[in-house]
Structure formats: C-alpha cells, structure tokens
C-alpha positions in Angstrom: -21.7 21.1 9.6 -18.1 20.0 10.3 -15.6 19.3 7.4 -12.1 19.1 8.1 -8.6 17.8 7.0 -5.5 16.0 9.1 -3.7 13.1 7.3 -6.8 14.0 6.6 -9.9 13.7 8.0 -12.7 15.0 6.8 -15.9 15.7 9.4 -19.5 16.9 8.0 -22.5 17.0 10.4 -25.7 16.8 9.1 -28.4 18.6 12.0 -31.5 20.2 11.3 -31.4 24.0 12.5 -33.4 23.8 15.5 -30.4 21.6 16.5 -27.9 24.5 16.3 -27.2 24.2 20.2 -26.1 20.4 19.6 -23.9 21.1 17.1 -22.1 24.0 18.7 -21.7 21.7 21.4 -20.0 18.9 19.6 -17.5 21.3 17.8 -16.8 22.1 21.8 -15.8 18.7 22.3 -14.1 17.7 19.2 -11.5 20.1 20.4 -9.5 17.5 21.7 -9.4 16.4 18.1 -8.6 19.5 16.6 -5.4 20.1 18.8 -3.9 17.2 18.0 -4.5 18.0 14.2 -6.3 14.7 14.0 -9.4 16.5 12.4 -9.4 20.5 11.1 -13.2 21.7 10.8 -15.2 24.8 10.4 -18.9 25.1 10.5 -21.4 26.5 8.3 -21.8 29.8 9.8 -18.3 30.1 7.9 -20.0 30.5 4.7 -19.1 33.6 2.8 -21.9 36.2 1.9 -23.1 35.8 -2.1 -21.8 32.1 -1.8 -23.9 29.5 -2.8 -24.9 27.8 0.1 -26.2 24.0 -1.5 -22.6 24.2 -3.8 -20.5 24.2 -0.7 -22.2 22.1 1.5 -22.2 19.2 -1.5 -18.7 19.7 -1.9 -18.1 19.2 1.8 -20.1 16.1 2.2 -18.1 14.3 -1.1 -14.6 15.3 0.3 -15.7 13.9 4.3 -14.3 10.9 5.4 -17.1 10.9 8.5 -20.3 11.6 8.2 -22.2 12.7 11.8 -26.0 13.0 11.5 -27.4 14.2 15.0 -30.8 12.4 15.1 -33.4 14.5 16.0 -37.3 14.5 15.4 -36.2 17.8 13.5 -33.8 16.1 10.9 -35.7 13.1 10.1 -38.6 15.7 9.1 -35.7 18.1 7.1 -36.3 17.6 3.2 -32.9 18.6 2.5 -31.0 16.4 4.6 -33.1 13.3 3.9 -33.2 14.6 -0.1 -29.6 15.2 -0.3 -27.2 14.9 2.5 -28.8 11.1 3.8 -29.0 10.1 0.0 -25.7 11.1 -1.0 -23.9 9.9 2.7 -25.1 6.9 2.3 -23.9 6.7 -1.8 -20.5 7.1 -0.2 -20.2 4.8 2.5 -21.6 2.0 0.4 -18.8 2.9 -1.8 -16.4 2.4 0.8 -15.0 6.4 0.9 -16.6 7.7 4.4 -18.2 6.2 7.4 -21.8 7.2 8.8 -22.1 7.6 12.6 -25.3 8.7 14.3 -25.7 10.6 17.1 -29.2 9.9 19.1 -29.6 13.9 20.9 -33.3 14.0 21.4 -35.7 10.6 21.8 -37.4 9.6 18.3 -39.0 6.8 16.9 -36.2 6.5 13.9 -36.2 2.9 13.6 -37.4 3.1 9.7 -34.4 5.3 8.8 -31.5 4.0 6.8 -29.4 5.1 9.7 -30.7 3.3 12.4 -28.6 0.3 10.5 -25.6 2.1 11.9 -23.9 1.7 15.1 -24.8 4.9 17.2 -23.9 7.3 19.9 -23.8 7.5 23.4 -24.2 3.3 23.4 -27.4 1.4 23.0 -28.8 4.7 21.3 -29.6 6.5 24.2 -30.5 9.8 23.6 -28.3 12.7 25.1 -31.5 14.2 26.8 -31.8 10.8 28.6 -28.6 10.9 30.4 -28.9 13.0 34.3 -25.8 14.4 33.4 -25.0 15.3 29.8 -21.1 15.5 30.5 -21.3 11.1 30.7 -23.4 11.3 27.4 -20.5 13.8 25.8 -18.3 11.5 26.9 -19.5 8.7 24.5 -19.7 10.5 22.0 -16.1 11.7 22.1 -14.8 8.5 22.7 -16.1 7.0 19.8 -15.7 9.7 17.7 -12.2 8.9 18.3 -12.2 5.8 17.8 -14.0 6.1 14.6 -11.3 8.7 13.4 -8.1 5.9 14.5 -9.9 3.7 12.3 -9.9 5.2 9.4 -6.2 7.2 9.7 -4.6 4.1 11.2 -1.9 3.5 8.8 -0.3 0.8 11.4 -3.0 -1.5 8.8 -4.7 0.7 6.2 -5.9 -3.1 4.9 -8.4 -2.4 7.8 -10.6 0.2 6.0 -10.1 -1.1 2.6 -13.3 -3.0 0.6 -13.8 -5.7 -1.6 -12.9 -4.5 -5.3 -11.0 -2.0 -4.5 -7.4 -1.8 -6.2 -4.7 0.2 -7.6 -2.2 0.3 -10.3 1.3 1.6 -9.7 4.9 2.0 -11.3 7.7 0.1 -9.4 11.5 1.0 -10.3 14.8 -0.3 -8.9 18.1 1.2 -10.1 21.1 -0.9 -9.4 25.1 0.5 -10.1 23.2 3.0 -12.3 21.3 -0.1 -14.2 17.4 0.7 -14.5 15.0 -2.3 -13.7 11.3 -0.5 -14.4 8.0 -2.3 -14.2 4.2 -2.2 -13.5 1.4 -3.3 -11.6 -2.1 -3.9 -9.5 -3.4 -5.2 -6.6 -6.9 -5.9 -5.4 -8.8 -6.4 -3.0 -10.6 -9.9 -3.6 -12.3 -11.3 -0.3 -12.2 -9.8 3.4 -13.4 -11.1 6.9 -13.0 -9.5 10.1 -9.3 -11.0 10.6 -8.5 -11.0 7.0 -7.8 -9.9 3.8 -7.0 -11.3 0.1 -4.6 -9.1 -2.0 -4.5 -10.3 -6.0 -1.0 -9.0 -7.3 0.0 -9.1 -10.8 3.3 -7.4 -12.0 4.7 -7.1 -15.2 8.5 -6.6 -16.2 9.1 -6.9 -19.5 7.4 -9.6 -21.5 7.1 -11.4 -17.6 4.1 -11.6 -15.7 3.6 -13.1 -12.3 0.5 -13.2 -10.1 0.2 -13.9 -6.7 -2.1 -14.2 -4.0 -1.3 -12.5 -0.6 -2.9 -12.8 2.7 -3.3 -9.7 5.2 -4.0 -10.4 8.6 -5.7 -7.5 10.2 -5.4 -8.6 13.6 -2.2 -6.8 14.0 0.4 -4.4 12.2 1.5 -5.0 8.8 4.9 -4.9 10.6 4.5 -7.3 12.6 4.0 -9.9 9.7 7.1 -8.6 7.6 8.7 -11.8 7.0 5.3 -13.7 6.2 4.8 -11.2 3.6 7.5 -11.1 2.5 8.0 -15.3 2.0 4.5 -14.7 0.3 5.4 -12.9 -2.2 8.2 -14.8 -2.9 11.0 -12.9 -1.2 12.4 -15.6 2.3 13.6 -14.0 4.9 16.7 -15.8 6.2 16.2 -17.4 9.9 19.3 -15.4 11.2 18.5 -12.3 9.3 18.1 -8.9 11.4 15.7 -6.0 10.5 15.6 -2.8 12.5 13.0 -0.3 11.7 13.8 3.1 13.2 10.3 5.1 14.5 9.0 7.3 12.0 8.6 11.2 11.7 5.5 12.2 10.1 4.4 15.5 8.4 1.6 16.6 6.3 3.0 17.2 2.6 0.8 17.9 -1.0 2.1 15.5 -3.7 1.0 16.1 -7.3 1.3 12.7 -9.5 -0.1 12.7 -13.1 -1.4 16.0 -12.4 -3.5 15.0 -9.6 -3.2 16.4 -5.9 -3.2 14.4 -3.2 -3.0 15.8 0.2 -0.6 13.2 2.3 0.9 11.9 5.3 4.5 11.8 4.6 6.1 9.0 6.8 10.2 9.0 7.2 11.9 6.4 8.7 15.2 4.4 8.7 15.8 0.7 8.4 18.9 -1.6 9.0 19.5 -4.9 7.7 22.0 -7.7 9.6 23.3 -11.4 8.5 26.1 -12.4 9.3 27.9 -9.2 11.1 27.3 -7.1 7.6 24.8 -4.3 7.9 22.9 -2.6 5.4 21.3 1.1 6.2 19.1 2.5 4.2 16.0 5.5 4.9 12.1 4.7 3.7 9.7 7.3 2.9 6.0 7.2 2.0 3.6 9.4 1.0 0.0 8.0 2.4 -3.3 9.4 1.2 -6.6 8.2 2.7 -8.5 8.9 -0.8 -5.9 6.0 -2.2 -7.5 2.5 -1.0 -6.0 -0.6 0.2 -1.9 0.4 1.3 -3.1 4.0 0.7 0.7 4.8 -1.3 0.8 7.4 -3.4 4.6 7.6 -3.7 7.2 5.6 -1.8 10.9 5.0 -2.1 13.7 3.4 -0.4 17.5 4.2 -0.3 20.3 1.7 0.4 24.1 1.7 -0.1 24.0 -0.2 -3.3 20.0 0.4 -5.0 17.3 2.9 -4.6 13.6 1.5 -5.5 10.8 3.8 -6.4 6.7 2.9 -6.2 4.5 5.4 -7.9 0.6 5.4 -8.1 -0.9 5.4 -11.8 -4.5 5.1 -10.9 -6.8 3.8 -8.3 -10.4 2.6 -7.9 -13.2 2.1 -5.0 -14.9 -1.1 -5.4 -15.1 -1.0 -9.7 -11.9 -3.2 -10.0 -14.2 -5.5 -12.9 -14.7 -3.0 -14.7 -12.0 -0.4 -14.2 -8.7 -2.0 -13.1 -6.1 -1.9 -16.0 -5.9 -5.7 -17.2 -1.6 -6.1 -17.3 -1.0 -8.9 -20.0 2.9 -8.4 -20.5 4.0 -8.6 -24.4 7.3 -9.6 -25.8 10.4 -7.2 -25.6 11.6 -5.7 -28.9 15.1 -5.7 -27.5 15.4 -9.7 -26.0 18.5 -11.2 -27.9 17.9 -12.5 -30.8 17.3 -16.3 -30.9 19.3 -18.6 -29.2 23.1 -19.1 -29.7 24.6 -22.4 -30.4 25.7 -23.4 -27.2 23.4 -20.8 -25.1 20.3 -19.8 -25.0 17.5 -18.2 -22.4 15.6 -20.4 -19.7 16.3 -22.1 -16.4 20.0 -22.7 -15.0 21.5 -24.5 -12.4 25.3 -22.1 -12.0 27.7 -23.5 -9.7 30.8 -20.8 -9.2 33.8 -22.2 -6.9 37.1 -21.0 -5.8 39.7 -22.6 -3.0 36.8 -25.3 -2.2 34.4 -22.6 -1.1 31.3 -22.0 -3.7 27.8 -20.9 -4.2 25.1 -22.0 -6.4 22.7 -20.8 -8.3 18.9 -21.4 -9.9 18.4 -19.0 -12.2 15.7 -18.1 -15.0 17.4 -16.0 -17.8 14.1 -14.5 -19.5 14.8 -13.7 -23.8 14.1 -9.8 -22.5 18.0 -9.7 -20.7 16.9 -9.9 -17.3 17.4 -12.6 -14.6 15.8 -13.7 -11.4 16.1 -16.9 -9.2 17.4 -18.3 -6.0 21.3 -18.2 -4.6 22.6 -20.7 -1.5 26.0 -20.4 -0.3 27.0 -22.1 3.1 22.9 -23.1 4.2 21.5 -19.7 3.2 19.5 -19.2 0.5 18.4 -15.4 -0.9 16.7 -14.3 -3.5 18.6 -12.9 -6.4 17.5 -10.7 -9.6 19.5 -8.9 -12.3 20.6 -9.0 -15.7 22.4 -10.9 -18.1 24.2 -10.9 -21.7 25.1 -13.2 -24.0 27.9 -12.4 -26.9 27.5 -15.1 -30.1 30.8 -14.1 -31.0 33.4 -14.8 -28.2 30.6 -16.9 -26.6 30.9 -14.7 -23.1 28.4 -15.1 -20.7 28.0 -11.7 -18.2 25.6 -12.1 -14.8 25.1 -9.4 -12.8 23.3 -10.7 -9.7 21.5 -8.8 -7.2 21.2 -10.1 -3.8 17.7 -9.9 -1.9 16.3 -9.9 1.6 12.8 -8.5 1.9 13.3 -6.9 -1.0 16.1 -4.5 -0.2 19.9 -5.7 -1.6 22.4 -7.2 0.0 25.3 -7.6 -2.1 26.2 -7.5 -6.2 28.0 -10.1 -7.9 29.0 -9.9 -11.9 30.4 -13.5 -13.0 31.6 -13.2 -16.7 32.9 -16.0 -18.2 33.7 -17.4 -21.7 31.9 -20.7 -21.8 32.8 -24.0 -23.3 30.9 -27.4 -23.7 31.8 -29.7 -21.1 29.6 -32.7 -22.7 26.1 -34.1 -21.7 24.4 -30.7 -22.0 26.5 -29.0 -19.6 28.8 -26.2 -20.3 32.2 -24.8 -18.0 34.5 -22.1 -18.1 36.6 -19.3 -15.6 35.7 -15.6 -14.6 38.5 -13.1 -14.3 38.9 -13.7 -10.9 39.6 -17.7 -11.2 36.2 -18.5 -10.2 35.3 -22.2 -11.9 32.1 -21.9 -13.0 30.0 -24.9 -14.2 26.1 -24.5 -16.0 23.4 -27.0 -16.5 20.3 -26.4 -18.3 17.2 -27.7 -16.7 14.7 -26.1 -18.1 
C-alpha cells in the first residue's frame, strides 16, 4: 500500500501479499515522484505494533486521490481487497474524488472484473512478466503514473478533473476607500465533454440576484481565456487593455475555514494592469485544495492600489448539487431607502457628467439596497462600473461613488455629488463641486 500527500496526492496500492516483490518495486520507481514532492507515500510495513490494521488501511484508501491495484491471479482471488478495497475504490471514483489505475504484473484472465473497464498499465494490458526486459515495462508504468498524477494536481485547469454536479458555495468581499461590498454565491458544474465545461453561477448581493452561465474550455489554460471569461460573466475587457501576470511561487500551507482543515497549495503571484499609459499593480494569492471540486479555491484574495477583494469557501459538494447545494434566493434589504423621493427614486439611469466639452456617460442601475452597478464610456471605451449611491429627501443631493472595472480588478474611483433639479420631460440637471454639469434621464 502507498498513500501519500503533495498539493496533495494521495497514492494507495491494493496487491495481494504474494505480490510484495511488485509492490516494493513500484515504491522504487515512484521515486522520481517522491523527490519532486509530487506524491509523499509510505507502505504498509509502516504500521505500528497494537494498531488496527483494517482501521488504517480504510482510512488510507478514503483520503487517496489514486488508487493502483496490481492485477494478479493472487488479488482477484483476495477476499479483502475484492470485499473492501475494490468495493470501496470503486465508491470513490464514481464519485469523482480518486482515479483507479490498474497495473497488469502477472497474465490473468480478469476480463469479468470491474477493473478491466479501466485504462491499464504497461499499454494494451500487457503483463510486466511478458515484457524481455522489465526496465521497458517499468517504464510505462512510470510514465503514466505521471501522467495520471499531472492530471489530477494540474491547477493550470482544475475544470479538467471536475464532474457533473459538483459545486461549491463561497463568500466574495470587495472593500473600496474603506467601503465594504460583501456577498454570496455557487457554482456548478452542469454539463461536460471532452473540450468543455458548463459552469451555473448565481450570486447574491443584497436583495440582487444574477445567474449566469459560463463556458470552460479545457483545451487550454484558464489563462489563456481571461478575457472570454471575463466578457462572460459580464466584465469586457477593453481591446487596448494590457494584463501582465507575473509567474507564481508556490508552497504547501494548512488553511482552517469554518473549522475545517484543508491541506493546500498556496499560489503567489503578481499582476499588472495597462490602458492608456496608467498602470495598476496589485499581488494574487490562492489557496488550492484538491478535496475542493471545480476551481478547487478554498481562499483567494487580491490587492490593488485602490480595493482588496476576498473569496472564501462556505461549503462544497461531489456530484449531490440537487440535493445539497444551498439554493441563494436573495430577499429585500432592511436598510434600502425608504420609498422613493419626489423627484428621485431607485432604477435604471442614463448620467451624462461634462466639463470644458470633454464628458463621460453613464448606464447605471441604482438598486433600493444603496448599491450601484452599470456601464461607463468616455472617449470609445466602455468599463464596467459598480459602487454605491445616496439619496437625501431633504436637500435633494444625489452622491455616486463609482468604481471602475476591468476583469474585475479597479481602475479608478469617481464620487459625483450633485444637488439635482427638474430640467422638464422627466429629466433632472444640476453641478458637482468641481463644476461638472451633470444631466439624468430615467429609463427604466
């Protein structure tokens, strides 16, 4: 038996104990593995004196990520492993938490065994004791061991490993000038091919829900498909916008989140934004798990000049997300200003703010909950913009402080405050501090 951790990858063998020599031999060649701390394994023979034999090796075989049987004539005859290890190997794969690999060491007629439905090796299911020189036949097997193992730790697109159902259900915050912006939600995992996968989002801030579809292509990175992420979930990257994404330093850390441990890969890295000759720098961590399915985030964060924005996992699930994935519904906001004023009130507007002939405009939806989100062209670009606004029914002041977005990082703050006036036809007018006209139109 092998059971190990990396980033972490967990390794139980399953051999029947004439087959001791075979399994020695593979922990020989999984050294490669070992020394480049992609697997961390020990073997049976490390079970202490007075321990319980059947406890540990059940607890090995629910925290392995790979499962190895080494098919003999000797372990399809073992009781034990077809009673317990094969039963409860195969429970897990089907669930989508560990692959099964077999490895074909002696010649047997195993074509009735639930493993012969897996891809095995050496290739074609030769046997080792077939090959003239068993080095070529170790060879294999290393080689797709490896493989196997990049599969399931390659976080370049954890979409990869992830199965139909499976979801999670995080916490996302964004604090702005010291301005909190705090909200929830899920994603799922609702259809997958070999090239792609289907991502159901739903998040809730405040009293607002949205939902949104997203396609994963699994052909390549997730990085490599930034900006059509990020136009599908609503955020356009600007044609003449510039992203740099410095390499990143990993390290293995322990994160405890709602009193749960989770052994991760924390990933460190910097990131620049350009448009326009203005830069924005700001350093993105993550904290990967491979127990967490689809992204595999348990924690992630990103710091800029001018916002920092927090994800934290609630809760996760393999394949139950019918019956286990929190429904988000959204609900009214005790604290949304209280009915609208007599020349004002929540819902969509069209903003145009001008000064010296030069001017900007905005589409914006004021939700009854004080916050604010919508779309702002000045000069041919357009960004995304969200924030939050007030309304005083006494001096009939309106206050907008706007948020700038490009892939969801900011970009520059604006806070437009201006004592409003009807103008006639619907449309009100009035000037900020600085002298800015502004001009609003309610269109919805």
């Amino acid at each position: 038996m092998v059971t190990g951790r990396m980033g972490h990858i967990s390794i139980f063998c399953s051999y029947a104990r004439e087959d001791a020599a075979v399994r020695d031999a593979l922990g020989q060649h999984l050294e490669p593995l070992r020394a480049e701390k992609i697997i961390d394994d020990w073997n049976d023979s490390e079970v202490r004196p007075g321990a319980r034999w059947d406890k540990e090796i059940r607890s090995a075989l629910e925290k392995s990520k790979l499962v190895i049987f080494i098919v003999t004539p000797d372990l399809l005859a073992s009781d034990y492993v077809n009673r317990v290890e094969l039963k409860r190997a195969l429970e897990l794969e089907r669930a989508g938490k560990c692959q099964v690999v077999p490895i074909v060491a002696r010649a047997t007629d195993w074509g009735k065994s639930p493993l012969a439905g897996f891809q095995a090796v050496p290739a074609n299911a030769r046997p080792i004791d077939a090959f003239g020189d068993e080095r070529d036949a170790w060879a294999e097997i290393t080689m797709g061991i490896r493989d196997v193992c990049k599969r399931i730790v390659d976080w370049e697109n954890p979409y990869k490993r992830a199965q139909v159902g499976d979801w999670t259900h995080f916490e996302q915050t964004m604090q702005v000038q010291g301005q909190s912006i705090a909200g929830q939600g899920t994603a799922e995992l609702i259809e997958k091919t070999s090239t792609v996968a289907r991502v159901k989002a739903v998040i809730v801030i405040g009293n607002q829900r949205e939902e949104k579809t997203i396609t994963v292509d699994l052909t390549e990175p997730l990085e490599d498909r930034l900006g059509d992420m990020m136009k599908q979930i609503g955020q356009q990257l600007p044609a003449n916008a510039e992203v740099w994404i410095g390499p990143s330093q990993y390290e293995e850390d322990v994160l405890f989140v709602g009193g749960k441990r989770y052994e991760c890969v924390k990933a460190v890295r910097k990131m620049r934004i350009g448009q326009q000759g203005q830069e924005i720098e700001g350093l993105i961590q993550n904290w990967r798990c491979l127990d967490v399915p689809l992204d595999g985030i348990v924690k992630g964060t990103a710091d800029f000049q001018v916002m920092r924005q927090t994800i934290v996992l609630l809760g996760y699930g393999h394949g139950d997300a019918a019956k286990a994935k929190p429904r988000l519904l959204g609900s009214a906001s005790a604290s949304a200003p209280a009915g609208p004023a007599a020349i004002f009130s929540p819902g969509r507007w069209k903003i145009r703010v001008s000064a010296f002939g030069v001017g900007s405009e905005y589409d914006l939806f004021l939700h009854p909950n004080g916050m604010l989100q919508g779309k702002q062209g000045a000069m041919g670009i357009v960004i995304d913009v969200h924030g939050q606004w007030g309304f005083d029914l006494n001096t009939n002041i309106l206050t907008l402080n706007v948020v700038g977005m490009m892939m969801g990082m900011p970009v520059g703050q604006d806070v437009i405050q201006v004592q409003v006036i009807p103008a006639g036809n619907g449309v009100l007018q009035g000037a900020d501090a600085m002298g800015r006209q502004c001009q609003l139109i309610k269109i919805g």
